[in-house]
Steps between C-alpha positions, in 0.01 A plus 500: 500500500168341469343283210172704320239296377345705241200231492422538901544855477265534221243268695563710806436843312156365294403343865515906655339651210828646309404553147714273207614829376775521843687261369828591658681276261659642138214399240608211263786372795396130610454640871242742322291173375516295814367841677227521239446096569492486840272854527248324244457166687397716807272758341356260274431274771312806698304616191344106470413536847366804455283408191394202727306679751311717182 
């Protein structure tokens, strides 16, 4: 059996361009939130950047 982060996954799925909405996790679970966390630090990290080079 192996530990999930829901956080790293999140990060991991915003980092290869998988939409919020595939959020494997049930919505309102705390695993759910930490997904949503983890895939917002990424993606808004990339938008800045993005909005950077404008």
């Amino acid at each position: 059996m192996t530990d999930r982060d829901p956080f790293a996954e999140g990060e991991r799925a915003a980092s290869e361009n998988i939409p919020a909405e595939a959020n494997p996790y049930q919505d309102g679970s705390d695993e759910h939130a930490l997904w949503a966390a983890g895939h917002e630090k990424v993606a808004g990290a990339i938008k800045a950047r993005k909005s950077e080079r404008s």
